[in-house]
N, C-alpha and C positions, 0 to 999 in steps of 0.2 A: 689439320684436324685438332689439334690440342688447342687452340686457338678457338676454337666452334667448342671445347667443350670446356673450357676454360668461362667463355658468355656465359654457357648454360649453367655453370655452375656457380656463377655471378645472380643470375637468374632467379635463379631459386634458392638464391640465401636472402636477396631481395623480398622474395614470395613471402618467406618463412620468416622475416623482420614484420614485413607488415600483417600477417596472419599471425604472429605474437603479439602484435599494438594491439588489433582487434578484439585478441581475445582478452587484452586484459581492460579494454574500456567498456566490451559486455559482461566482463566479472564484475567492474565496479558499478554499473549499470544495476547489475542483480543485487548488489550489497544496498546499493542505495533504496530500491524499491525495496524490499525484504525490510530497511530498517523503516521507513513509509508504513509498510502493512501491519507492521509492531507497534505504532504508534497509533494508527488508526485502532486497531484490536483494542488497545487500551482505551483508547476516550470511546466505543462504542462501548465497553465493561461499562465504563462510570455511568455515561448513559444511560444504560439498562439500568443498572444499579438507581441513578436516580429518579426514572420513572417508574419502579417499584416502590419507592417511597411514597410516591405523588398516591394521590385519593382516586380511585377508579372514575369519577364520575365529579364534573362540574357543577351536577346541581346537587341542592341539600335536599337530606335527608327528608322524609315523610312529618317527622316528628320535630325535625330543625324548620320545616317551615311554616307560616304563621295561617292561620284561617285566610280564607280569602271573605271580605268586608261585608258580604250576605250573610256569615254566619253569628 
């Protein structure tokens, strides 16, 4: 009997190494995408940021543009 629970206790320390790996390559897993979604955050800011700067509207103004040759 102590032989049969001696395995299982081999077992399940086995279990418990690889369910520790696991957990710590889906913690780094998370650290990595988190610092990803930080990085993205930021260049979509500058983004916004610089298409608030830009002109609403590619064509010129009423008064920026010249007669048209009829007149």
């Amino acid at each position: 009997m102590t032989t049969h629970l001696h395995k299982r206790i081999d077992d399940l320390e086995t279990q418990l190494a690889f369910q520790e790996d696991t957990i710590q390559s889906l913690n780094q897993a998370l650290i990595n995408q988190q610092l990803q979604i930080s990085a993205l955050e930021h260049n979509l800011g500058l983004l916004a940021k610089k298409l608030k700067g830009m002109q609403p509207d590619a064509v010129a103004s009423m008064s920026e543009e010249t007669p048209p040759p009829h007149y």
